[in-house]
Structure formats: structure tokens, C-alpha cells
MARBA-3410 file (N, C-alpha, C, O; in Angstrom, 1 decimal):
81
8.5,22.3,41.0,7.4,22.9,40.3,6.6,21.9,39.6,7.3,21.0,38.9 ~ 5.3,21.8,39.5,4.4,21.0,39.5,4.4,21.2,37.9,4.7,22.3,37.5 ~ 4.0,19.9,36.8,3.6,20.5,35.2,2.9,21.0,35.1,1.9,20.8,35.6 ~ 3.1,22.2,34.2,2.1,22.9,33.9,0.7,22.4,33.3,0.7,21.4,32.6 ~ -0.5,23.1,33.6,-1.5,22.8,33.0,-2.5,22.2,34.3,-3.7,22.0,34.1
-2.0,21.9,35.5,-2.6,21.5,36.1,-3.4,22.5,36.8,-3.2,23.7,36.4 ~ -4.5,22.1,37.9,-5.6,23.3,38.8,-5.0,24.4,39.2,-4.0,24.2,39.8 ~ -5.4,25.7,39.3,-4.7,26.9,39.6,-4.7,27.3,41.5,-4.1,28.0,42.3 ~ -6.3,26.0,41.6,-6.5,26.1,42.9,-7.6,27.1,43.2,-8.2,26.9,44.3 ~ -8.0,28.3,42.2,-9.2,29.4,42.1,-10.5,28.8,42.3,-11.3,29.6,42.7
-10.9,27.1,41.9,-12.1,26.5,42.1,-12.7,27.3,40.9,-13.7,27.9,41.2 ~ -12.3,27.3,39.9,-13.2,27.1,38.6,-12.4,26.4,37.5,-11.2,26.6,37.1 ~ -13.4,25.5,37.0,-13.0,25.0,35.9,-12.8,25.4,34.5,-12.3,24.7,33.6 ~ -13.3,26.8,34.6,-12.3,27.4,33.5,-10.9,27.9,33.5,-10.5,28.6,32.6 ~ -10.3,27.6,34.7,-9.1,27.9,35.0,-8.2,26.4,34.2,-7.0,26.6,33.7
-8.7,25.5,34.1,-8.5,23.9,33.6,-7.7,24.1,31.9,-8.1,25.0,31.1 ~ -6.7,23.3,31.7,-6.5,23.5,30.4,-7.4,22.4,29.8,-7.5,21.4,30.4 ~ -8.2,22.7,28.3,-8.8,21.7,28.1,-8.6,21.1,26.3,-9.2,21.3,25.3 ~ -7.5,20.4,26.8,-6.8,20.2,25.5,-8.1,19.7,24.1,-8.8,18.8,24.5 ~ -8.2,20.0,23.3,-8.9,19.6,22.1,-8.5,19.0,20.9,-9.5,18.8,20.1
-7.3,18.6,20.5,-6.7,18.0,19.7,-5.6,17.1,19.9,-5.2,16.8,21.0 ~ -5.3,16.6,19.1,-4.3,15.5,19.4,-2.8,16.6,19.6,-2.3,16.8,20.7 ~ -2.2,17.2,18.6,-1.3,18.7,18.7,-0.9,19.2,20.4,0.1,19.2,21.2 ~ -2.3,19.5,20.5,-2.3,19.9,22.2,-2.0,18.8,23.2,-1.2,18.9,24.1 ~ -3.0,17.6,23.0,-2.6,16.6,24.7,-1.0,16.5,24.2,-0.2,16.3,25.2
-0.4,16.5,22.8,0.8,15.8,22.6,1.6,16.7,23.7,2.1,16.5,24.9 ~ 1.7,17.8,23.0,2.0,19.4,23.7,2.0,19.1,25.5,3.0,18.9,26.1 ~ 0.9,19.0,26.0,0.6,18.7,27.3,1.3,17.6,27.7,1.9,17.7,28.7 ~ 1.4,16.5,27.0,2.6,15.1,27.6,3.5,15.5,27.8,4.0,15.7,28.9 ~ 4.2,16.0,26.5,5.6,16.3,26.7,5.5,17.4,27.7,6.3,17.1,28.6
5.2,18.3,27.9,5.3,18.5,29.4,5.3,18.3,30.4,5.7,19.2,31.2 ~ 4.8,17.3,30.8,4.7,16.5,31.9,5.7,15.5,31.9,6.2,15.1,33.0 ~ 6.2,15.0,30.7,7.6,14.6,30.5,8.9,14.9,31.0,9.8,14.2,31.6 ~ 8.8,16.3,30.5,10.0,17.0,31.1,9.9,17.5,32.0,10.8,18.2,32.2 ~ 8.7,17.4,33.0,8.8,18.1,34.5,9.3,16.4,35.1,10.0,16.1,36.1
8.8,15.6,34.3,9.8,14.0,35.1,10.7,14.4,35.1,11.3,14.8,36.1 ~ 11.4,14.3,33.6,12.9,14.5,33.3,13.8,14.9,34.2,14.8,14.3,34.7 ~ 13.2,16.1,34.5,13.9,17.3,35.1,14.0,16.8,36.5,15.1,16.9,37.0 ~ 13.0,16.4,37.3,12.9,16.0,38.7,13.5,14.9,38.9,13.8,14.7,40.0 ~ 13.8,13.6,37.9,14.7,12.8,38.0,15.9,13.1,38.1,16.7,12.3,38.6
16.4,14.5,37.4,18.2,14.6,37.4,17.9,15.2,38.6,18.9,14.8,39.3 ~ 16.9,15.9,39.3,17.1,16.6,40.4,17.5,15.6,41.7,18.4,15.8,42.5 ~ 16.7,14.7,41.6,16.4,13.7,42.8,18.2,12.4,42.5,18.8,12.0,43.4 ~ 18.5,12.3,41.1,19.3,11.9,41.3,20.9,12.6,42.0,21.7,12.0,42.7 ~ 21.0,14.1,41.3,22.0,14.8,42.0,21.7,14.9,43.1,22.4,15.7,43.7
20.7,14.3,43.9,20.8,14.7,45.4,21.1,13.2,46.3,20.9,13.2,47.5 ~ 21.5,12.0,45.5,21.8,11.2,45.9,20.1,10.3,46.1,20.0,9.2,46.6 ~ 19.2,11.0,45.6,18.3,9.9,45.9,17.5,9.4,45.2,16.3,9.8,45.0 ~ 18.3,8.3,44.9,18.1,7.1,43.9,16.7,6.4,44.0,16.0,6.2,42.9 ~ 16.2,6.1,45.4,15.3,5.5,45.4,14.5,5.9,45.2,13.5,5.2,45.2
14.1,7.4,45.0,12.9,8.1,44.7,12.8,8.0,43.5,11.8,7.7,42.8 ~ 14.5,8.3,43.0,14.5,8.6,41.2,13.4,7.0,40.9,12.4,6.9,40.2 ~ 14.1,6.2,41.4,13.7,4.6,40.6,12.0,4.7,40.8,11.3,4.0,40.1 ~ 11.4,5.5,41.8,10.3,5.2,42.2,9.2,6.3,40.9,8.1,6.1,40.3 ~ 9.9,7.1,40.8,9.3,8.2,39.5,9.4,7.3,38.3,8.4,7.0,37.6
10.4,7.0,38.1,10.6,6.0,36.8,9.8,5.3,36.5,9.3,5.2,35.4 ~ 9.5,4.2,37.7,8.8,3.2,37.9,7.2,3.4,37.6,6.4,2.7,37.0 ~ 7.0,4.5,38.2,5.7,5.2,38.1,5.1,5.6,36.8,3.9,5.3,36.6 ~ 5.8,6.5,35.7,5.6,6.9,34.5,6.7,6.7,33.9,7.4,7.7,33.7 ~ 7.3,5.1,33.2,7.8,4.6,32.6,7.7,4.7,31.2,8.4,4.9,30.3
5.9,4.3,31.4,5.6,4.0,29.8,5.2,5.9,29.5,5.0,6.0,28.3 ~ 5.1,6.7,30.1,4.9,8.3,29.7,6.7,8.5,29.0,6.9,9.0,27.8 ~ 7.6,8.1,30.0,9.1,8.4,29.4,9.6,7.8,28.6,10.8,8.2,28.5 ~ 9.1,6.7,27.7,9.6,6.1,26.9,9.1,6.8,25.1,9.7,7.1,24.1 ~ 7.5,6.8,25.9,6.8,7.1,24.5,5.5,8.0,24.5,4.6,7.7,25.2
5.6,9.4,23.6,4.3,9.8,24.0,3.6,9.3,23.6,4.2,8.5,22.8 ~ 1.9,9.1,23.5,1.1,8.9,22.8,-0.3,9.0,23.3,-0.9,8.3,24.1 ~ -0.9,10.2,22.5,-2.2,11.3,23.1,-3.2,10.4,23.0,-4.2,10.6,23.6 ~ -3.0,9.6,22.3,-4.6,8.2,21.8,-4.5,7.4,23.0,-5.5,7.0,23.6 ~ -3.2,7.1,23.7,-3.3,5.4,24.7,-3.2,6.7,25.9,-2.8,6.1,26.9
-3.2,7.6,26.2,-3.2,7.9,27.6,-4.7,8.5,28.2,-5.5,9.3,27.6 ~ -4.9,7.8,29.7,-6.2,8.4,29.7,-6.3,9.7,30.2,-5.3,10.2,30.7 ~ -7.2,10.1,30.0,-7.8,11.4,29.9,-8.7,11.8,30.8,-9.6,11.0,30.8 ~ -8.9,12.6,31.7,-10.3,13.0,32.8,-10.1,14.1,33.2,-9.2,14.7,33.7 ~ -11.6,14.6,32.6,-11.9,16.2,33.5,-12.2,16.0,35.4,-13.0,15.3,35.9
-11.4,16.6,36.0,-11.7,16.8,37.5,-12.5,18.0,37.3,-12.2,19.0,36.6 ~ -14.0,17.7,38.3,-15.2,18.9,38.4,-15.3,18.8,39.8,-15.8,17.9,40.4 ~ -14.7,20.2,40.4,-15.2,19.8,42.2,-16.8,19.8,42.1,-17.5,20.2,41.2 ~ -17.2,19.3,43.2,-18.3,19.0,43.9,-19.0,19.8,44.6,-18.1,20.2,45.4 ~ -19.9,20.4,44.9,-19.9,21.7,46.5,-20.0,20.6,47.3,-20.3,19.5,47.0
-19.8,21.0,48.4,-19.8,20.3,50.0,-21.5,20.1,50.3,-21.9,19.6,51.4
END
């Protein structure tokens, strides 16, 4: 299961969470934290290491430390065709 907060897929961007404080993105990391967390014990109980090392490797500096000031931030706006 994907972290929460992400696109619903409906094609509007008021579906978007649009965090406004520091409280909230904090809120929002740590969730995306623990959907790592969680997908790391998952990928490790299934023997696969190399994926686990490759998640880690990828958001290292998110699992070490939050912090809502040093991470970047971007609204996705689709486009029409």
C-alpha cells in the first residue's frame, strides 16, 4: 500500500493533500517513513535483501531524520493533452 497522501487518481487537484505547516509536512514524513519501515520488514521477511538495501539506499536520509525545512516539496498539476 502506497503512503498515504498521495494522488487519488480522480484528476483533480483538490483531491492532493496540501500540507500548510511545518506540524503537517512533519505528519506527512513520518508517514512515508513508516510505509518504508514497514515495506523493509516486508521485503526483508521475504528473503529480499536486495530490494530491502535498494529502499534504504534510496531514502536513507528520510529514515534517519525527519525534517519538513530540508525536504523538497512540489505540487504535481496535470496538464490537458
Amino acid at each position: 500500500m502506497p503512503p498515504s497522501g498521495q494522488a487519488s487518481g480522480k484528476g483533480d487537484n483538490n483531491d492532493l493533500p496540501k500540507p500548510t505547516n511545518k506540524v503537517e509536512r512533519t505528519l506527512q514524513l513520518t508517514r512515508v517513513r513508516d510505509w518504508c519501515m514497514e515495506r523493509l520488514s516486508d521485503l526483508s521477511m521475504e528473503n529480499r535483501l536486495s530490494d530491502a538495501r535498494a529502499i534504504t539506499s534510496e531514502h536513507l536520509e528520510l529514515l534517519e531524520k525527519i525534517d519538513a525545512h530540508t525536504t523538497l516539496w512540489m505540487i504535481i498539476e496535470k496538464t490537458k493533452p
